[in-house]
PyMOL Python script that loads the backbone (N, CA, C, O; Angstrom):
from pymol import cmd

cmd.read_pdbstr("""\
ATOM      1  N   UNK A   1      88.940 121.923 126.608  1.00  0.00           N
ATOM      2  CA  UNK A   1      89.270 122.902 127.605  1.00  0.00           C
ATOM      3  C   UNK A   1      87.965 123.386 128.240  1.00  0.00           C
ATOM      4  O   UNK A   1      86.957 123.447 127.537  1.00  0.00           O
ATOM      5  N   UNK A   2      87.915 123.846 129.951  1.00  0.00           N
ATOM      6  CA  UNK A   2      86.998 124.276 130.322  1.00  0.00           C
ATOM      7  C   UNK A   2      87.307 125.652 131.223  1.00  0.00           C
ATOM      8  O   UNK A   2      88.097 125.770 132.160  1.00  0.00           O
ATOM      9  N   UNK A   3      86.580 126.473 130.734  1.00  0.00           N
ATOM     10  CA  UNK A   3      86.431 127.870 131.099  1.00  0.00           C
ATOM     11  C   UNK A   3      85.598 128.168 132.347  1.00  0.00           C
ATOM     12  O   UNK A   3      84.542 127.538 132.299  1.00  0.00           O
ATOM     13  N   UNK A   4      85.675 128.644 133.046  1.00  0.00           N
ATOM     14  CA  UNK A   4      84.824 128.989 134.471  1.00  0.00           C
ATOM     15  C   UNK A   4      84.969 130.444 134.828  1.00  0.00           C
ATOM     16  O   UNK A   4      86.107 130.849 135.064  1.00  0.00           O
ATOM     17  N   UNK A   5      83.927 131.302 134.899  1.00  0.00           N
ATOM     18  CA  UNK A   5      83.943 132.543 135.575  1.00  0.00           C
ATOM     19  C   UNK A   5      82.842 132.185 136.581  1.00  0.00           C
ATOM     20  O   UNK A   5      81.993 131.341 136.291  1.00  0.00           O
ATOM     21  N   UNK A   6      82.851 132.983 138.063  1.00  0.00           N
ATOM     22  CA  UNK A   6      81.481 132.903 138.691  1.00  0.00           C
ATOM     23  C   UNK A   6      80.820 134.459 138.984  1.00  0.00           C
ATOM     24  O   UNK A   6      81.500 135.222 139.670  1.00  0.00           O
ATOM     25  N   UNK A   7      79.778 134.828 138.576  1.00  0.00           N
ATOM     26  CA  UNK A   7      78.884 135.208 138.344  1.00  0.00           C
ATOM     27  C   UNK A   7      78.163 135.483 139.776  1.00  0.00           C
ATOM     28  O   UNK A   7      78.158 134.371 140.305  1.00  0.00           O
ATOM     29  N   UNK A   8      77.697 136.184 140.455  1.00  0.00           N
ATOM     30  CA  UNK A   8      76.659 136.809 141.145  1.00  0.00           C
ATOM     31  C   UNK A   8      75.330 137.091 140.304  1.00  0.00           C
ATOM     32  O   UNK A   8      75.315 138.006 139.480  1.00  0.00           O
ATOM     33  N   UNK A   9      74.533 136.514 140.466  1.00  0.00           N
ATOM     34  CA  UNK A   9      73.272 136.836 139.825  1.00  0.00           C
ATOM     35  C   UNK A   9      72.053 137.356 140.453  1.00  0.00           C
ATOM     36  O   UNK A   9      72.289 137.456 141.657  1.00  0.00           O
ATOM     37  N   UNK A  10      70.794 137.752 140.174  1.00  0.00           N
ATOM     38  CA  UNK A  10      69.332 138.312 141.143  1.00  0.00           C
ATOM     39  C   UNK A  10      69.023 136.405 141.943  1.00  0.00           C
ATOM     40  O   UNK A  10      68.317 136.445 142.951  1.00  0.00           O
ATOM     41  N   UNK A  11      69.306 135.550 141.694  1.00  0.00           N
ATOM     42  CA  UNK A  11      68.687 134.265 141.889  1.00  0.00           C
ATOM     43  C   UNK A  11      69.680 133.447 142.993  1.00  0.00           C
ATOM     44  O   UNK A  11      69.327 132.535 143.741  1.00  0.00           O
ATOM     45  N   UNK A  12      71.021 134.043 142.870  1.00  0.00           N
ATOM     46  CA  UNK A  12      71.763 133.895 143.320  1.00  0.00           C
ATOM     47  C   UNK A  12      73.083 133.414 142.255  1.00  0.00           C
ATOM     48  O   UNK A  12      72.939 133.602 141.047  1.00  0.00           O
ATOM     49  N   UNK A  13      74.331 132.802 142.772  1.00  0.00           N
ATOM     50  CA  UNK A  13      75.366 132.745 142.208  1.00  0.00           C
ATOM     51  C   UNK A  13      75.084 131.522 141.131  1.00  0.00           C
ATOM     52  O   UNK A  13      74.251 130.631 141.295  1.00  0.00           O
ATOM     53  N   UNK A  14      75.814 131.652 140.183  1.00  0.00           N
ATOM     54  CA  UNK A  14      76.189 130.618 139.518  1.00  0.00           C
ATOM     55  C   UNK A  14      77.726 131.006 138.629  1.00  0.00           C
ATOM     56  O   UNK A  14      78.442 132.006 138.574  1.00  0.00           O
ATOM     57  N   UNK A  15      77.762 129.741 138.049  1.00  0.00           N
ATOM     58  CA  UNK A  15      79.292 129.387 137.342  1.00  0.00           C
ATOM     59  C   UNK A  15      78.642 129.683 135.978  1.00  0.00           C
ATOM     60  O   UNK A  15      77.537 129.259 135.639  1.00  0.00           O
ATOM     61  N   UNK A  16      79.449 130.456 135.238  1.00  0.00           N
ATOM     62  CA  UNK A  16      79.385 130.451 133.385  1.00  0.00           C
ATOM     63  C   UNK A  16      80.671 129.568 133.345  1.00  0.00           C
ATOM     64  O   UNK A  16      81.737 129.623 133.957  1.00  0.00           O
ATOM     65  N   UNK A  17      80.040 128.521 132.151  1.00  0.00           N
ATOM     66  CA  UNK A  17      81.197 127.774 131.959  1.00  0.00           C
ATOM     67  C   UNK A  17      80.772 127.183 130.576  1.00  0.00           C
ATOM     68  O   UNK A  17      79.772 126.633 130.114  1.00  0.00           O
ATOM     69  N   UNK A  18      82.465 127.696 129.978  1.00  0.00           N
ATOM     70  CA  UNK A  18      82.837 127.355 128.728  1.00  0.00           C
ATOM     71  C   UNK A  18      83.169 126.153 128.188  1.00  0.00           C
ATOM     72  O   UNK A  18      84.327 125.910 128.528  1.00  0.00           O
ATOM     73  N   UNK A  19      82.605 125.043 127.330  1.00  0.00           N
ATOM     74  CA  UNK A  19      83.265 123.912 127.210  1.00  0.00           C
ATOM     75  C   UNK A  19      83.892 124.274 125.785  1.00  0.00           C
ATOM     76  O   UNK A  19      83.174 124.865 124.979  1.00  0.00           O
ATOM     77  N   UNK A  20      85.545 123.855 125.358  1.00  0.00           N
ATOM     78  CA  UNK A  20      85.854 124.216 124.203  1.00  0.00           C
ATOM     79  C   UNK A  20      86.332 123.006 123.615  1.00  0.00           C
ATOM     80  O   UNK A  20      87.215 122.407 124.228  1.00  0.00           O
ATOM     81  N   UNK A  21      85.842 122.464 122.367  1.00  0.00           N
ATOM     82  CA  UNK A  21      86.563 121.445 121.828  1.00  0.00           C
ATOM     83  C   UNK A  21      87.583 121.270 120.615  1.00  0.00           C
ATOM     84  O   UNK A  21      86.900 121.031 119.619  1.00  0.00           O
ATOM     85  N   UNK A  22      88.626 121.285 120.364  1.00  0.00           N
ATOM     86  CA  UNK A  22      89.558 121.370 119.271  1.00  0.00           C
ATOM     87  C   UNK A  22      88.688 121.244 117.768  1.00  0.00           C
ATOM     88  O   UNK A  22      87.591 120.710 117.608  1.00  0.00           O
ATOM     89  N   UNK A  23      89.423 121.814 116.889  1.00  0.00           N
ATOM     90  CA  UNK A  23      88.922 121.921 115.302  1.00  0.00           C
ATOM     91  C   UNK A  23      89.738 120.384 115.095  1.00  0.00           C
ATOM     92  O   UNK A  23      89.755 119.921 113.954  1.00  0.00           O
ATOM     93  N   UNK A  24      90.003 120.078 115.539  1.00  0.00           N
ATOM     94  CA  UNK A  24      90.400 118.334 115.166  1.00  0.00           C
ATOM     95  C   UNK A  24      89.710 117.526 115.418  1.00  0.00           C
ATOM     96  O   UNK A  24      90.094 116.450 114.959  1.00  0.00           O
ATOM     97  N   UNK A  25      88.483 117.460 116.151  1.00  0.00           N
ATOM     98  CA  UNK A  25      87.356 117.159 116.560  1.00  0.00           C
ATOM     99  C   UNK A  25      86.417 116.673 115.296  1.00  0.00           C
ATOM    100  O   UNK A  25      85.588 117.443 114.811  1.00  0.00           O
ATOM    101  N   UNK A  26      86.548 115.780 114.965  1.00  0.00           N
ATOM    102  CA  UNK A  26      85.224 115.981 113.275  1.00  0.00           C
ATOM    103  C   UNK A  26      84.173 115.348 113.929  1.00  0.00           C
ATOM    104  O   UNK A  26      84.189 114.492 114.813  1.00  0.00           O
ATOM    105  N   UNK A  27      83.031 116.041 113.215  1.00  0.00           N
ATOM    106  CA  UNK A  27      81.638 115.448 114.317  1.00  0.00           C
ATOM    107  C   UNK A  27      80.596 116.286 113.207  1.00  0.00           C
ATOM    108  O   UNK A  27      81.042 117.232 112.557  1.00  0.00           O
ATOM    109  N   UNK A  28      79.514 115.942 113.101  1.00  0.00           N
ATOM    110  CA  UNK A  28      78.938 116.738 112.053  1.00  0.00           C
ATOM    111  C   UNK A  28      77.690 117.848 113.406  1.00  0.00           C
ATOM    112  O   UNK A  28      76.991 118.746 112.936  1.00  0.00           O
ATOM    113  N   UNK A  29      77.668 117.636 114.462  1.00  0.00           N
ATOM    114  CA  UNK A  29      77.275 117.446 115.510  1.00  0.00           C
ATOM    115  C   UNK A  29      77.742 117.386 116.899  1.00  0.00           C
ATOM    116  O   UNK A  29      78.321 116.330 117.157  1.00  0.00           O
ATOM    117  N   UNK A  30      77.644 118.308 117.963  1.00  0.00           N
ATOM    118  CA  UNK A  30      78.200 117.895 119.476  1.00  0.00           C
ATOM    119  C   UNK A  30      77.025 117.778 120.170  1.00  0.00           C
ATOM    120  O   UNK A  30      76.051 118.085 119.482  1.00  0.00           O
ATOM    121  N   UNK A  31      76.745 117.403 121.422  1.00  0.00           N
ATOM    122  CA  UNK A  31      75.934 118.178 122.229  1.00  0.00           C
ATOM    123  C   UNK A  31      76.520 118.003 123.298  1.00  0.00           C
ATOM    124  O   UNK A  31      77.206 116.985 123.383  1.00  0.00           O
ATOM    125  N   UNK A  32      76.435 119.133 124.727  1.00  0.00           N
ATOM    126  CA  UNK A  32      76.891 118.779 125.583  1.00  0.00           C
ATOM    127  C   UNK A  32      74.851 118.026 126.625  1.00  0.00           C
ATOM    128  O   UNK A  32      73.664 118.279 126.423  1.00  0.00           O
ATOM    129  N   UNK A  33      75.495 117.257 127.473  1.00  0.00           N
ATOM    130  CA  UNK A  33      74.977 116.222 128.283  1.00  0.00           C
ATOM    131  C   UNK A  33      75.228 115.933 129.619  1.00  0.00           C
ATOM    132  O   UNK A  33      76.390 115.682 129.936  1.00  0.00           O
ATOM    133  N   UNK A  34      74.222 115.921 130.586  1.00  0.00           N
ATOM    134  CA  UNK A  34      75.044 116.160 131.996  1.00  0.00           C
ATOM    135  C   UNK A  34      73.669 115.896 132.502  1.00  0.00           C
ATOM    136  O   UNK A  34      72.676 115.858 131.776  1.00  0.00           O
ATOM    137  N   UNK A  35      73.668 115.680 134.064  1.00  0.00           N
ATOM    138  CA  UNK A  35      72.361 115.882 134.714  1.00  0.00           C
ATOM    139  C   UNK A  35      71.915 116.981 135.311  1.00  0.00           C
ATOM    140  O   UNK A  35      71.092 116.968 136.227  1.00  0.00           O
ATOM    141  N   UNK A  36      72.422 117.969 134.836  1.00  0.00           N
ATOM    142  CA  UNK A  36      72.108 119.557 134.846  1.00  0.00           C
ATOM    143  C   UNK A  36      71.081 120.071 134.102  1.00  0.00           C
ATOM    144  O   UNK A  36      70.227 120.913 134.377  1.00  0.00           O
ATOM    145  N   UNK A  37      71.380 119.194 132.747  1.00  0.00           N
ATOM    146  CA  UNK A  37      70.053 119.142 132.073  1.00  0.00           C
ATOM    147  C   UNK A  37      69.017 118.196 131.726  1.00  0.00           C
ATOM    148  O   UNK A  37      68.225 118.272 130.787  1.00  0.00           O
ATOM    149  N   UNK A  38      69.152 117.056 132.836  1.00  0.00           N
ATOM    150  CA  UNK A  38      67.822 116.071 132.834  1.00  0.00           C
ATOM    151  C   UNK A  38      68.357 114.636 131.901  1.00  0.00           C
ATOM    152  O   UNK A  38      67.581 113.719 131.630  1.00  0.00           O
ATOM    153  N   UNK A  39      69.786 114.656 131.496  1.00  0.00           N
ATOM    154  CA  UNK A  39      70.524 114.153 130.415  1.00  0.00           C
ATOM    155  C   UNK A  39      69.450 114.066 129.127  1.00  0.00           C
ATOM    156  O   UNK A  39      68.967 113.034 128.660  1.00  0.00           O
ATOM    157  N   UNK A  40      69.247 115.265 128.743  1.00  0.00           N
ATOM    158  CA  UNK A  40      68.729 115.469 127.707  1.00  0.00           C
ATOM    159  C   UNK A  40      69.686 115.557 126.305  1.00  0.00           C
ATOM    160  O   UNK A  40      70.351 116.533 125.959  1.00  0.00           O
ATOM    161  N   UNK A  41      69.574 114.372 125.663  1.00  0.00           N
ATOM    162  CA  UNK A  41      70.875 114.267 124.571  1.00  0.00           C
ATOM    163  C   UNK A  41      71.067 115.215 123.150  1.00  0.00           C
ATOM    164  O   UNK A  41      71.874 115.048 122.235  1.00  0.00           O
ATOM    165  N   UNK A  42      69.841 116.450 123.343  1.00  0.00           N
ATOM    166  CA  UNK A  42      70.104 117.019 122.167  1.00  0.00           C
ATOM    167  C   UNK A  42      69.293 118.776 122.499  1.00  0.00           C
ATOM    168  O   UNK A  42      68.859 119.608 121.702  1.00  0.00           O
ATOM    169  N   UNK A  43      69.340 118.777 123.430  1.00  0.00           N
ATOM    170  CA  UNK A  43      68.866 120.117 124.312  1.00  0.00           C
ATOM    171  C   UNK A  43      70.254 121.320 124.005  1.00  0.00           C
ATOM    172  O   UNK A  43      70.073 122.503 124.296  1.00  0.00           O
ATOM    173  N   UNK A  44      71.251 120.973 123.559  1.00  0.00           N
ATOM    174  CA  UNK A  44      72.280 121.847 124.161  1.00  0.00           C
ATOM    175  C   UNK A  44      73.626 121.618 123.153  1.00  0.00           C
ATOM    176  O   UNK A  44      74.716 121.136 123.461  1.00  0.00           O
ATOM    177  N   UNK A  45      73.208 122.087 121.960  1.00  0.00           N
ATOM    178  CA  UNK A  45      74.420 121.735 120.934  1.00  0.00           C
ATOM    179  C   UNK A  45      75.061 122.768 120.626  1.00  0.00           C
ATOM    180  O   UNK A  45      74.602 123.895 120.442  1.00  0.00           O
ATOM    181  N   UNK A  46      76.529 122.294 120.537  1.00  0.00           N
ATOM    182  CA  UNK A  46      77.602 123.106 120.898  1.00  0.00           C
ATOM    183  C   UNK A  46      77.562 124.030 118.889  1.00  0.00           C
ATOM    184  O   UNK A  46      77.227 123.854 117.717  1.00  0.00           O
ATOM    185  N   UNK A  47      78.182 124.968 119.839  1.00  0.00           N
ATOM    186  CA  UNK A  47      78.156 126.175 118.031  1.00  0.00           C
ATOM    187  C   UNK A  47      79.763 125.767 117.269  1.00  0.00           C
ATOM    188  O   UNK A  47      80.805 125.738 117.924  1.00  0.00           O
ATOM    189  N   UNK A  48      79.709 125.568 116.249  1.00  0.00           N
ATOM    190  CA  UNK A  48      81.062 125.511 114.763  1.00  0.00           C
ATOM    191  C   UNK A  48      81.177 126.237 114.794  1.00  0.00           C
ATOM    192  O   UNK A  48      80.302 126.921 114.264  1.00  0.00           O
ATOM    193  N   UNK A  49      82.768 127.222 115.653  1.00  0.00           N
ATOM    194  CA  UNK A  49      82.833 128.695 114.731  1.00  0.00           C
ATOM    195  C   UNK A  49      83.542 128.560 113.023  1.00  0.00           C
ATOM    196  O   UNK A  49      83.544 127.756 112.091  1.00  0.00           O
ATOM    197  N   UNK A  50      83.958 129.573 113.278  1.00  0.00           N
ATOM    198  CA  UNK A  50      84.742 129.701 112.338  1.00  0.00           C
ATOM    199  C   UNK A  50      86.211 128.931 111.502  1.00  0.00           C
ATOM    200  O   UNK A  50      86.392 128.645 110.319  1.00  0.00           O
ATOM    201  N   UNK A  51      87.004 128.788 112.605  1.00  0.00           N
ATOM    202  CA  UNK A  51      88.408 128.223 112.512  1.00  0.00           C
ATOM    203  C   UNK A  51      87.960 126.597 112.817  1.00  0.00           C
ATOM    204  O   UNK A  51      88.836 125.741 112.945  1.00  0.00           O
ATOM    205  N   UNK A  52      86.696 126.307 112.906  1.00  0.00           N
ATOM    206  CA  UNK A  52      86.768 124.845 113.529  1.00  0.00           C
ATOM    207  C   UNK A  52      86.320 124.593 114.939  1.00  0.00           C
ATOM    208  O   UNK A  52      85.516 123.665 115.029  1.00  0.00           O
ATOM    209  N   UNK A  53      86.675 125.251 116.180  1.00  0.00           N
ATOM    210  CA  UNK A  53      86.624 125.253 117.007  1.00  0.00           C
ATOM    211  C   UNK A  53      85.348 125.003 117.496  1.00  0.00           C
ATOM    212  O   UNK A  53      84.567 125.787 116.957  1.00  0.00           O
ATOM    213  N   UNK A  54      84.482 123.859 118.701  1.00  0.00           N
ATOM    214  CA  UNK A  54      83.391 123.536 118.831  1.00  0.00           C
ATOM    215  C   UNK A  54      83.206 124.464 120.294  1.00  0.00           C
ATOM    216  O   UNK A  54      84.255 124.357 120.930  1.00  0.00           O
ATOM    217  N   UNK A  55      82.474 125.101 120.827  1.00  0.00           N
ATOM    218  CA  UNK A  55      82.234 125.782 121.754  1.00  0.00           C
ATOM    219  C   UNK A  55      80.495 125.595 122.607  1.00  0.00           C
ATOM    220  O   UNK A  55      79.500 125.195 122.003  1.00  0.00           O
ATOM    221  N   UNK A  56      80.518 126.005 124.110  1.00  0.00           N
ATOM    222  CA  UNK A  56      79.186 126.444 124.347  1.00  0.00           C
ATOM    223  C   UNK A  56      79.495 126.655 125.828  1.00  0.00           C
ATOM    224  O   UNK A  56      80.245 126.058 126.600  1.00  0.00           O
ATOM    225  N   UNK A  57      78.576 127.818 125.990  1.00  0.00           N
ATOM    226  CA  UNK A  57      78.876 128.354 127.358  1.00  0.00           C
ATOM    227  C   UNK A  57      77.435 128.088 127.995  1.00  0.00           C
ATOM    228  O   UNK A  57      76.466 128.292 127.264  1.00  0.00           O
ATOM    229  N   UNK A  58      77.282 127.773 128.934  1.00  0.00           N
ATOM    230  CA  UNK A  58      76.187 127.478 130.297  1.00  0.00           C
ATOM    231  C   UNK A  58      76.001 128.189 131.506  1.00  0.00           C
ATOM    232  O   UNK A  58      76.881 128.134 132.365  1.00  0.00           O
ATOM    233  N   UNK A  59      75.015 128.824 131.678  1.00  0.00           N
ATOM    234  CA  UNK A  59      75.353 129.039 133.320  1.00  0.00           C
ATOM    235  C   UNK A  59      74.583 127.740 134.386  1.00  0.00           C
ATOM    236  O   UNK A  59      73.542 127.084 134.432  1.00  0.00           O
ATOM    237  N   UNK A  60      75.491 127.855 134.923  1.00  0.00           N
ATOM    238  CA  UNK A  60      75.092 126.352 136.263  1.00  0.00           C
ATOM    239  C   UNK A  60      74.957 126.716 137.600  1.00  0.00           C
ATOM    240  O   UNK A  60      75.963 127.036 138.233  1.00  0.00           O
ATOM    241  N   UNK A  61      73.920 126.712 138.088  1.00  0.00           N
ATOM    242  CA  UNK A  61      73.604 127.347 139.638  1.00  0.00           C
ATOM    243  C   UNK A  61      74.962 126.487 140.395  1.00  0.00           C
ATOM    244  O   UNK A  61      75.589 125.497 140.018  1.00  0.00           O
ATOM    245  N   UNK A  62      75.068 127.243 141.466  1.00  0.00           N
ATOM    246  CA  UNK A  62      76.022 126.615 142.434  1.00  0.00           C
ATOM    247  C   UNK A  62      74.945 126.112 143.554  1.00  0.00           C
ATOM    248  O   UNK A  62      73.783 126.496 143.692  1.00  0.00           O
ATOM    249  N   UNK A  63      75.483 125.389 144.122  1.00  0.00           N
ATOM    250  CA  UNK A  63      75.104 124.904 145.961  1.00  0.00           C
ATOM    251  C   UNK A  63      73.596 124.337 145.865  1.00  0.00           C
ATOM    252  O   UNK A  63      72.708 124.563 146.687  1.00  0.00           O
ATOM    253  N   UNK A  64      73.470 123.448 144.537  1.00  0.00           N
ATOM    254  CA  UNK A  64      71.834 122.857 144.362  1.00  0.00           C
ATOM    255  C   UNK A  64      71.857 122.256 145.352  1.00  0.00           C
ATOM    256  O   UNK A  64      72.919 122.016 145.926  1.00  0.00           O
ATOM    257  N   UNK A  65      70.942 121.945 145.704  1.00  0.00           N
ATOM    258  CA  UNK A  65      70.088 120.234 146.633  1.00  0.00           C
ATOM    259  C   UNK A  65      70.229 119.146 146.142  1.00  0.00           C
ATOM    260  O   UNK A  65      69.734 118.156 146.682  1.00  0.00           O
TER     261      UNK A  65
END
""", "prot")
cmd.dss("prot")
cmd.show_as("cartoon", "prot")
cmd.util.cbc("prot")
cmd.orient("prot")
């Protein structure tokens, strides 16, 4: 599941966005990966809560170049 609020910021706008992955998910390990972050494969690993559930929230500028 993906979560989106947008945000007004001093820099300008961006998107907070939630990626959520099911506790059925077994992985000892996530990371999320994108060219937002240079596809850097281990920059950005998602948190285990409690119940299982894999989570991580980002903010992502809008209207890049």
């Amino acid at each position: 599941m993906i979560q989106k609020e947008f945000i007004e910021a001093d820099a300008g706008p961006i998107a907070r966005v939630t990626f959520i992955l099911p506790s059925s998910m077994w992985a000892d390990t996530i990371y999320l990966v994108g060219d937002f972050y240079g596809w850097n494969h281990s920059s950005h690993p998602f948190q285990h809560g409690r119940q299982g559930v894999w989570t991580i929230t980002v903010d992502l500028e809008l209207n890049r170049s």
